[in-house]
ROMAR-946723 format. One record per residue: residue number from 0; residue in three letters; x, y, z of N, C-alpha, C, O, CB in turn. Coordinates in Angstrom, 2 decimals, padded with zeros to 5 digits. Atoms other than C-alpha are relative to their C-alpha. Glycine has a CB too. Layout:
KOLBA   seq   type    n.east   n.north      n.up   ca.east   ca.north     ca.up    c.east   c.north      c.up    o.east   o.north      o.up   cb.east   cb.north     cb.up
KOLBA   NUM    ALA         X         Y         Z         X          Y         Z         X         Y         Z         X         Y         Z         X          Y         Z
...
//
This chain:
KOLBA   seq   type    n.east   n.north      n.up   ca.east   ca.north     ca.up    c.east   c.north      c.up    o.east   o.north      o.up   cb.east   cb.north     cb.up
KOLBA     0    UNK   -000.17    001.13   -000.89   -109.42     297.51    168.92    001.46   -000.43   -000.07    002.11   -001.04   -000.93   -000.96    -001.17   -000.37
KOLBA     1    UNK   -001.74    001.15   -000.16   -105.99     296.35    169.97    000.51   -001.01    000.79    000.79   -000.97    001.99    001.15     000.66    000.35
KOLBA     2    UNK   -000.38    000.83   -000.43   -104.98     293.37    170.22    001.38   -000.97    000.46    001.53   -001.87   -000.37   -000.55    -000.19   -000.47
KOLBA     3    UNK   -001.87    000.94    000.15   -101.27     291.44    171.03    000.02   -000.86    000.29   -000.18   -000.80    001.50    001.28     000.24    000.69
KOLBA     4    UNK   -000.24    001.39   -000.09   -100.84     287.93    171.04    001.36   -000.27    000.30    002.36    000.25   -000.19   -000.37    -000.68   -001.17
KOLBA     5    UNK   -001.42    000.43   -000.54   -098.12     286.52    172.58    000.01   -002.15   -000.20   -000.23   -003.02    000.64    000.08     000.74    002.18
KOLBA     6    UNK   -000.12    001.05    000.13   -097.56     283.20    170.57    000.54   -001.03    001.36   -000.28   -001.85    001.77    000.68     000.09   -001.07
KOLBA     7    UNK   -000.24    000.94   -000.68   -095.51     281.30    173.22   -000.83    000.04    001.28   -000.99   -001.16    001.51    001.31    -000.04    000.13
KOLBA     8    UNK    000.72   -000.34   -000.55   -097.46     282.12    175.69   -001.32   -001.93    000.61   -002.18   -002.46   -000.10   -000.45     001.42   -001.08
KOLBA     9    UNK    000.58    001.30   -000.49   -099.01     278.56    177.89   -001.75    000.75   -000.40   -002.51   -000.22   -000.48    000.53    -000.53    002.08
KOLBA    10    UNK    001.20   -000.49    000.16   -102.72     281.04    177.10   -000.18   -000.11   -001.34    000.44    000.58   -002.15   -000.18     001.25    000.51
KOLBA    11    UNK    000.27   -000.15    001.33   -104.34     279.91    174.01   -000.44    001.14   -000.43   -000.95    001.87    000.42   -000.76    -000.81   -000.38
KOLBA    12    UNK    000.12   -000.70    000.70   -104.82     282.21    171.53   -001.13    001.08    000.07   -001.07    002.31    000.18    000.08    -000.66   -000.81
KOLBA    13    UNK    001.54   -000.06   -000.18   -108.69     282.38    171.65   -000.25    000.74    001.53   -001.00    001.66    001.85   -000.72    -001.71   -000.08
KOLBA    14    UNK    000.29   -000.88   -001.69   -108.34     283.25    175.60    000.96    001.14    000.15    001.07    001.81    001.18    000.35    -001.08    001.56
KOLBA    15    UNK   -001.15   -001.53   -000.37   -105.48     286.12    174.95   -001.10    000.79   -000.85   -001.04    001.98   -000.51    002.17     000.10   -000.85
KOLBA    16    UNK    000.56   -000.68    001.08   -107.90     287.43    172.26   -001.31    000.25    000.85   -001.70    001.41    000.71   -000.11    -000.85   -001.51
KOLBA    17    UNK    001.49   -000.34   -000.36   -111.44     287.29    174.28    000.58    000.75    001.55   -000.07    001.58    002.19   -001.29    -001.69    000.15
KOLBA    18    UNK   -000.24   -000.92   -001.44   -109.45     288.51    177.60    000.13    001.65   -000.56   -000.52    002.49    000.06    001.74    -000.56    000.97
KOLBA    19    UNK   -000.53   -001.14   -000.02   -108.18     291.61    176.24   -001.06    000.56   -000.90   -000.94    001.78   -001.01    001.48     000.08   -000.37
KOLBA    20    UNK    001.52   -000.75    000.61   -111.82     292.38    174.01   -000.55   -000.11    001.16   -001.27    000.87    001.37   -001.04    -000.74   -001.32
KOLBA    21    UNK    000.82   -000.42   -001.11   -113.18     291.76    177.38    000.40    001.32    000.93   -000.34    002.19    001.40   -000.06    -001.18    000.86
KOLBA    22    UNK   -000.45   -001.18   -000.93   -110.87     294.08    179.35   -000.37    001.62   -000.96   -000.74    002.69   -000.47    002.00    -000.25    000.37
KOLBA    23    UNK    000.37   -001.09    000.76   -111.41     296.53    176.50   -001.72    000.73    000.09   -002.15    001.87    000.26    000.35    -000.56   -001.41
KOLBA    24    UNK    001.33   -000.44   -000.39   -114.99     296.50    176.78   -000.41    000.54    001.41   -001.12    001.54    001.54   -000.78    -001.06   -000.21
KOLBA    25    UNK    000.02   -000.54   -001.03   -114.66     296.52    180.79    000.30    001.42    000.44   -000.20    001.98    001.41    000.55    -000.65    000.44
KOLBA    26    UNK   -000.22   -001.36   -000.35   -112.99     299.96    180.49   -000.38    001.30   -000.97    000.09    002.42   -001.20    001.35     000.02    000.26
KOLBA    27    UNK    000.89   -000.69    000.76   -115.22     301.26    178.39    000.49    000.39   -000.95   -000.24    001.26   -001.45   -000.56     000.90    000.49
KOLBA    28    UNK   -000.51   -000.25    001.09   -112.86     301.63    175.49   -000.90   -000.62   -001.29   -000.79   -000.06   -002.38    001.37    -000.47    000.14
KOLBA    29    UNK    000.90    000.53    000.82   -115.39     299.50    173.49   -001.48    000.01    000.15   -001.99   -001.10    000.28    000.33    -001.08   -000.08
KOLBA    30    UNK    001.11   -000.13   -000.79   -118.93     300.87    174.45   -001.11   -000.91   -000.75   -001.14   -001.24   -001.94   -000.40     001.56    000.18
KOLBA    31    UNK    001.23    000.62    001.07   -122.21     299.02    173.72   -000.14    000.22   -001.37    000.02    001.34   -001.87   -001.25     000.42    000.33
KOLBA    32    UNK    000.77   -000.64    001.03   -123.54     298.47    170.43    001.64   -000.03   -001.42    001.59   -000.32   -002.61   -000.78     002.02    000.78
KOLBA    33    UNK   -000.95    000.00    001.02   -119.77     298.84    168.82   -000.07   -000.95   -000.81   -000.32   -002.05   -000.31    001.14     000.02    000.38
KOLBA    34    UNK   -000.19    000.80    000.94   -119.48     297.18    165.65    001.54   -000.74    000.03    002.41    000.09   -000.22   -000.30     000.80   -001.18
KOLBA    35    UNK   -000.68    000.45   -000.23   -116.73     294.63    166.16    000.37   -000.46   -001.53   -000.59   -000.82   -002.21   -000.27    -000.67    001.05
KOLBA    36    UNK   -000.45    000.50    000.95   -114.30     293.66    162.92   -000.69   -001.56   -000.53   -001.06   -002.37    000.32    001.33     000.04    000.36
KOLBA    37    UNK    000.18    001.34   -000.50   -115.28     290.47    161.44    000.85   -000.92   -000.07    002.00   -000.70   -000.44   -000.90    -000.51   -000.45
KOLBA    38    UNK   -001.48    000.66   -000.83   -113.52     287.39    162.64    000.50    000.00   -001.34    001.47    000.76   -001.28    000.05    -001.76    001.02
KOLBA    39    UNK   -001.21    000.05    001.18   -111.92     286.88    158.84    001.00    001.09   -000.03    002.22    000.97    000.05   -000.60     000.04   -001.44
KOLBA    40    UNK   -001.06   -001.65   -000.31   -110.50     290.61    159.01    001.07   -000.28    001.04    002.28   -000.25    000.83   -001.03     001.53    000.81
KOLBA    41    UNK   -000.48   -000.28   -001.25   -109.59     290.31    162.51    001.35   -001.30    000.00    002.42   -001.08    000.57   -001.40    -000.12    001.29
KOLBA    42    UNK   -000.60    001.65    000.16   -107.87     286.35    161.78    001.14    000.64   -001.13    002.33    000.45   -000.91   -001.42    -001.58   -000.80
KOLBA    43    UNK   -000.79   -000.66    000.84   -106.32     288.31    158.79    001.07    000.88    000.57    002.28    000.65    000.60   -000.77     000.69   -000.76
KOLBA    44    UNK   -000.84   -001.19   -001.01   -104.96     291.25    160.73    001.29   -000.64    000.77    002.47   -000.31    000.70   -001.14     000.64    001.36
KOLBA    45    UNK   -000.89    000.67   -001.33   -103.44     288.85    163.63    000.98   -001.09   -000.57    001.99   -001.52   -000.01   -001.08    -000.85    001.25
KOLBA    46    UNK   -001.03    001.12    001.01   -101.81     286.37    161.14   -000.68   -001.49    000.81    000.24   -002.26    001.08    002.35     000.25    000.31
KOLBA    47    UNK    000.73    001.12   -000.61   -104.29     283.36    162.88   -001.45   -000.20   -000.64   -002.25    000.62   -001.10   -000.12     000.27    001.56
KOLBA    48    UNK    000.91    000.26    000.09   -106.72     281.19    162.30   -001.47    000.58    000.00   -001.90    001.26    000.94    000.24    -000.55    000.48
KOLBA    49    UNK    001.38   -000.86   -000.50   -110.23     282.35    161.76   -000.88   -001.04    001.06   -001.64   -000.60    001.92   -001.14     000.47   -001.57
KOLBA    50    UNK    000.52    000.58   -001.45   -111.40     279.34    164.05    000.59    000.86    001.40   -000.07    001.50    002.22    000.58    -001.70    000.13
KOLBA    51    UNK   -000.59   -001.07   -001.58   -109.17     281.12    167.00   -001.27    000.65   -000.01   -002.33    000.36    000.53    001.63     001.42   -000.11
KOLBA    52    UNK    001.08   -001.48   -000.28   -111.05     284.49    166.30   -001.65   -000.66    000.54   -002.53   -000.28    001.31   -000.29     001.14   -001.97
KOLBA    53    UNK    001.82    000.59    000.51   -114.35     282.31    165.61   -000.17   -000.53    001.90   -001.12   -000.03    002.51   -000.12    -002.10   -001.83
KOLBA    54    UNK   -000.38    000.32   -001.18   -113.56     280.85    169.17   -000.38    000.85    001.03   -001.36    000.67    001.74    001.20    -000.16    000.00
KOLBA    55    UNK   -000.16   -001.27   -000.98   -112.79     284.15    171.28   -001.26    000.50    000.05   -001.90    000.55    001.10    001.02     001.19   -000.46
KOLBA    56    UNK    001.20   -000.58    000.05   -115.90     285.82    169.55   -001.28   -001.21    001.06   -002.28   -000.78    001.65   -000.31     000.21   -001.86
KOLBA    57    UNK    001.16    000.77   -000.42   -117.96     282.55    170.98    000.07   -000.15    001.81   -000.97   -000.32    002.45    000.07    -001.57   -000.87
KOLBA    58    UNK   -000.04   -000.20   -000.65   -116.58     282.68    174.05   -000.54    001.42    000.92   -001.07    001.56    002.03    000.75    -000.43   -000.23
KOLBA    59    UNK    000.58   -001.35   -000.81   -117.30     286.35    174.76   -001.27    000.10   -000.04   -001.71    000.87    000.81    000.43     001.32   -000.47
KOLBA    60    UNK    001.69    000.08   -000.05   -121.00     285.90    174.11   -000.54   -001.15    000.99   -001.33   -000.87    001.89   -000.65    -000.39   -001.61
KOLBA    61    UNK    000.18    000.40   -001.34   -121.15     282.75    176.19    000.18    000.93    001.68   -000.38    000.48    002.68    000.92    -001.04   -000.10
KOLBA    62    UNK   -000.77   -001.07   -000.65   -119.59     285.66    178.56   -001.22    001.08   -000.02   -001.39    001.71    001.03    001.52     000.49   -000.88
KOLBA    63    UNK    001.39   -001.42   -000.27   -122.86     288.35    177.99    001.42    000.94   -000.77    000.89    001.46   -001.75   -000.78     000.69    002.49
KOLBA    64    UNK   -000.78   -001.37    001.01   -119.92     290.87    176.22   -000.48    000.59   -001.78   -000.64    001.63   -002.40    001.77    -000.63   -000.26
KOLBA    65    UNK    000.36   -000.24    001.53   -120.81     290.13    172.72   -001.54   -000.47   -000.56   -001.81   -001.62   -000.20    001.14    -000.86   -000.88
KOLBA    66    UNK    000.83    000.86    001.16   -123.98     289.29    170.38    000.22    000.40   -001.16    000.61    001.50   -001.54   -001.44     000.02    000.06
KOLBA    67    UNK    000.15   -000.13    001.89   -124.27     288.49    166.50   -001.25    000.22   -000.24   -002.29    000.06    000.40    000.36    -001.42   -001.02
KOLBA    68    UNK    001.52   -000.07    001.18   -126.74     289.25    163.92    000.35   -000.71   -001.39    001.17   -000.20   -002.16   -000.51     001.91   -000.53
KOLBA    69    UNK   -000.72    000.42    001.51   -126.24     287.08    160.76   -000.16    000.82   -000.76   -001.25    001.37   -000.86   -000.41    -001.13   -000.76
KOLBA    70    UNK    000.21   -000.60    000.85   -125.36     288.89    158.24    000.36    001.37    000.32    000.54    002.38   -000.36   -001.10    -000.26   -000.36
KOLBA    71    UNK   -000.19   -002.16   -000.26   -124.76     292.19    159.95    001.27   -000.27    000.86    002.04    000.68    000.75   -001.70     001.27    001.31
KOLBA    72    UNK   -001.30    000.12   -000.82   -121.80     291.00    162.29   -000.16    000.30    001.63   -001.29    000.51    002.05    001.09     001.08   -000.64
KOLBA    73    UNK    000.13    000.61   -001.29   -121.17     290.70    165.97    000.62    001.43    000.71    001.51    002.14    000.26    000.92    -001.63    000.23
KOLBA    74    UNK    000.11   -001.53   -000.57   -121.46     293.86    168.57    000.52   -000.29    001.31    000.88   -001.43    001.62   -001.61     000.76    000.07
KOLBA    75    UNK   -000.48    000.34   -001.29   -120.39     294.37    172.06   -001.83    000.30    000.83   -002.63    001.20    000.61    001.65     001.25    000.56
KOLBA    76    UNK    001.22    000.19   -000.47   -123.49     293.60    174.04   -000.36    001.12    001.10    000.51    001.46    001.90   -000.06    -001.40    000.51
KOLBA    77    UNK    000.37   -001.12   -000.71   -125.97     296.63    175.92    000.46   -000.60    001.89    000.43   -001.71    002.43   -001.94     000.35   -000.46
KOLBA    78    UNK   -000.26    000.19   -001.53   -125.04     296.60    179.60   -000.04    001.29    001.18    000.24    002.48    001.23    001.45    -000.57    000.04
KOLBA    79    UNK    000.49   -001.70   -001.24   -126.00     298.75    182.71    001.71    000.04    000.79    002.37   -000.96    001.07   -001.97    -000.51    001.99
KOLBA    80    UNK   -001.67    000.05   -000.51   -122.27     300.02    184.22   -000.07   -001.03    001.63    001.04   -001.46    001.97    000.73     002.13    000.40
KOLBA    81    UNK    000.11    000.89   -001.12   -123.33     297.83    187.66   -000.03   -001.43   -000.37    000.09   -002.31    000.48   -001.17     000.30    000.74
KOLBA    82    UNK   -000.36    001.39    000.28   -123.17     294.75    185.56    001.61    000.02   -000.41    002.44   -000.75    000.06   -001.00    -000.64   -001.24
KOLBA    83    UNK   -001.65   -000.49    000.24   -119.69     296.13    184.08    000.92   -000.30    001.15    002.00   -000.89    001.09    000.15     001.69   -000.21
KOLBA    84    UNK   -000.77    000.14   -001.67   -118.53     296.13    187.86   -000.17   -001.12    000.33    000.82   -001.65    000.84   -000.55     000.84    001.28
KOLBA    85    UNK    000.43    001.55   -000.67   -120.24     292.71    188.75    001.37   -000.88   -000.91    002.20   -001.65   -000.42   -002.16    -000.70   -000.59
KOLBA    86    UNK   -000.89    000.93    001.14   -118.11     291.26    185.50    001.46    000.16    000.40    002.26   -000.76    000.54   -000.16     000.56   -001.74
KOLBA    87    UNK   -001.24   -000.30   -000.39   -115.16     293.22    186.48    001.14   -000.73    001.21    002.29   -001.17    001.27   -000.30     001.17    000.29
KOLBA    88    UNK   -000.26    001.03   -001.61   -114.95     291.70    190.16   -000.12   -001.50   -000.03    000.45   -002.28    000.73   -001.21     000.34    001.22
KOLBA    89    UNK   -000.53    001.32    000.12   -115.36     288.60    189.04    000.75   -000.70   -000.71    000.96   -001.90   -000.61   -000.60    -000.56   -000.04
KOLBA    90    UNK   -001.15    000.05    001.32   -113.06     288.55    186.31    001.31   -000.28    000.75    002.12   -001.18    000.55    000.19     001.63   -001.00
KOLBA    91    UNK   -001.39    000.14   -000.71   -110.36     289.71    189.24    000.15   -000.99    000.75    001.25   -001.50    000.98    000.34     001.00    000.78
KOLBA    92    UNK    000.03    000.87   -001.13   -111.61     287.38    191.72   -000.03   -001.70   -000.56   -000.01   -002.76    000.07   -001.40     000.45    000.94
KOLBA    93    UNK   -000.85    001.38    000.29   -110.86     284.60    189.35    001.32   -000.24   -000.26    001.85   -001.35   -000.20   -000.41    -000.55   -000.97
KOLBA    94    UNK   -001.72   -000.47    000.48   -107.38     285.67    188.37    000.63   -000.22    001.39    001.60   -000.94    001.61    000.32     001.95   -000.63
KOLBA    95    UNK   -000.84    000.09   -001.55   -106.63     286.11    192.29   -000.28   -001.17    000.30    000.46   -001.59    001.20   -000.42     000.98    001.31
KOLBA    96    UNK   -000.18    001.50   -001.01   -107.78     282.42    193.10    001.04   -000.60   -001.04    001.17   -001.81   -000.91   -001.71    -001.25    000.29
KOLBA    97    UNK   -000.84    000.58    000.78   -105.31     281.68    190.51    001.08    000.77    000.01    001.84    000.25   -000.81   -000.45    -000.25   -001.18
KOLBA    98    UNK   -000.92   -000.80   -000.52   -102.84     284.12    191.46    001.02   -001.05    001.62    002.18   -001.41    001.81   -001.10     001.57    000.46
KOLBA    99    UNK   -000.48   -000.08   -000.85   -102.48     283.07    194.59   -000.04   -001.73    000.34    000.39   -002.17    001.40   -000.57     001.10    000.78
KOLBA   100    UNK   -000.33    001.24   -000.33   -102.57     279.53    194.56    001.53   -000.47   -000.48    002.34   -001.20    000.08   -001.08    -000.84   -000.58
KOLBA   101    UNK   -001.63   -000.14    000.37   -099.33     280.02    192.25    000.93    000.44    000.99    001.97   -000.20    001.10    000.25     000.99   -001.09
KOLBA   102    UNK   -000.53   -001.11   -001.17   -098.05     282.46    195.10    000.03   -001.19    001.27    000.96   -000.92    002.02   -001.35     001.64    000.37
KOLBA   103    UNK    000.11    000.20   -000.74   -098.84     279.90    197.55    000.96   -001.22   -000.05    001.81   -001.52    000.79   -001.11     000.13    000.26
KOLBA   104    UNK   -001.43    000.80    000.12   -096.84     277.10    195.97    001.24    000.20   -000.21    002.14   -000.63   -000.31    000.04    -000.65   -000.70
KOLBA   105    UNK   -001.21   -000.67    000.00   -094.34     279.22    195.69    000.75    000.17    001.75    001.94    000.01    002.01   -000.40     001.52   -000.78
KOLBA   106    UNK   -000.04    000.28   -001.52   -094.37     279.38    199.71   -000.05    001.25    000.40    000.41    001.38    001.54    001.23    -000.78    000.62
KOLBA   107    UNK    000.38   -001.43   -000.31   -095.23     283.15    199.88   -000.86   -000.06    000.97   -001.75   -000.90    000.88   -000.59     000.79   -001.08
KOLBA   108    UNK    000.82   -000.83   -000.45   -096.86     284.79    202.49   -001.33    000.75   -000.47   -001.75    000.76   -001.62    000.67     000.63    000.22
KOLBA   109    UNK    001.25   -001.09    000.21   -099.76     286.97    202.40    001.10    001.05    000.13    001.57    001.43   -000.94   -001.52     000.09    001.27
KOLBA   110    UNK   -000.92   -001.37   -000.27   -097.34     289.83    203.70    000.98   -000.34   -001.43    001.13    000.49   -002.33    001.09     000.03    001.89
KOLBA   111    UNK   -001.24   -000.20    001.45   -094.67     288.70    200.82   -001.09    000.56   -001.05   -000.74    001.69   -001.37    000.93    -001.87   -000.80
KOLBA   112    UNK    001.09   -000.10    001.30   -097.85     289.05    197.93   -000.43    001.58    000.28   -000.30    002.37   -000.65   -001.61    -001.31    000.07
KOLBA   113    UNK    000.68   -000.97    000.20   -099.44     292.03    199.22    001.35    001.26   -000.01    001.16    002.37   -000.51   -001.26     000.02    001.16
KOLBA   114    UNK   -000.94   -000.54    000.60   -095.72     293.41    199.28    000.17    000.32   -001.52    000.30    001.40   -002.10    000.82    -000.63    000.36
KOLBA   115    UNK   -000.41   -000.24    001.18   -095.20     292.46    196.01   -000.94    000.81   -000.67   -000.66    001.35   -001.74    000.26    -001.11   -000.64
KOLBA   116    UNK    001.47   -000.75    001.10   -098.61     294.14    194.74    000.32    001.31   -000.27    000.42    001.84   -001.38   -001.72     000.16    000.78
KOLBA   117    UNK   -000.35   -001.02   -000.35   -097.72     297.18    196.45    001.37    000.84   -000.85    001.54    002.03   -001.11    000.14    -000.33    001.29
KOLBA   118    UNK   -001.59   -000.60    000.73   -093.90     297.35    194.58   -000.97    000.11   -001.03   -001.12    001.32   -001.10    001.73    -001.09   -000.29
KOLBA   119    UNK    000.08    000.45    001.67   -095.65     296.53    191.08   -001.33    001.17   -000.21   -001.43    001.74   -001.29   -000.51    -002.15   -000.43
KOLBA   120    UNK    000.79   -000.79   -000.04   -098.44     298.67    191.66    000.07    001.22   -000.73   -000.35    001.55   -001.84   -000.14     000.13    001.01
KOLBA   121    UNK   -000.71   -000.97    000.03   -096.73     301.68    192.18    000.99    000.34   -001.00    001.61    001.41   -001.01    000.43    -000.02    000.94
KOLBA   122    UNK   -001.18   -000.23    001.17   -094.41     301.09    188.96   -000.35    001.30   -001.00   -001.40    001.22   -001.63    000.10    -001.50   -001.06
KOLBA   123    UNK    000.52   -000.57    001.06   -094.67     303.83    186.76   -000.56   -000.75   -001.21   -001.79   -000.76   -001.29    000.86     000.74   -000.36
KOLBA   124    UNK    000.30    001.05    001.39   -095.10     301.65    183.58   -001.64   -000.52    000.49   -002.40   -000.99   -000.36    001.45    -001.74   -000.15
KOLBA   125    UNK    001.24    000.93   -000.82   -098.19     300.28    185.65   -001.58    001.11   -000.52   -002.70    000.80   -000.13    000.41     000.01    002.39
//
């Protein structure tokens, strides 16, 4: 599992940490059933709080990604790949109403945005 935190970052901690176990799980890099670190390890590892971790993990189960078992530790939750896609699309389609409301106070276009998608897209690095 890899994770990068980007201290300054206006995204608490807890939501850089459950976005990128979610995107991980979304692309199937983390399949059902995986045994997930536990949060002390993981709080250890990242140089943070084990509330954060304790946080992220609670969030992604509010979320359907994760369940616990006391005592045995916390898994990435069974899922049919058509819920994977349902999660996926709405994951983007909250990012884009928040995309583009930034984009919009900015005084962009639709044609300027779907420009810019198009340059950034296409980046190699991408």
């Amino acid at each position: 599992m890899d994770i990068v935190l980007q201290p300054a970052s206006d995204v608490p901690l807890y939501q850089q940490i459950a976005a990128q176990v979610a995107a991980q799980i979304l692309r199937g890099d983390l399949p059902p059933e995986t045994m997930l670190p536990p949060i002390r390890t993981l709080a250890r590892e990242l140089g943070i709080s084990v509330i954060t971790v304790k946080n992220a993990w609670e969030e992604l189960q509010r979320q359907g990604f994760l369940y616990g078992h006391a005592g045995r530790g916390t898994f990435v939750a069974p899922h049919h790949p058509w819920e994977m896609a349902d999660k996926r699309r709405d994951i983007a389609e909250d990012q884009m109403r928040h995309d583009l409301a930034f984009y919009r106070n900015l005084g962009l276009t639709e044609a300027d945005v779907i420009a810019l998608v198009r340059q950034e897209w296409n980046q190699p690095d991408n």
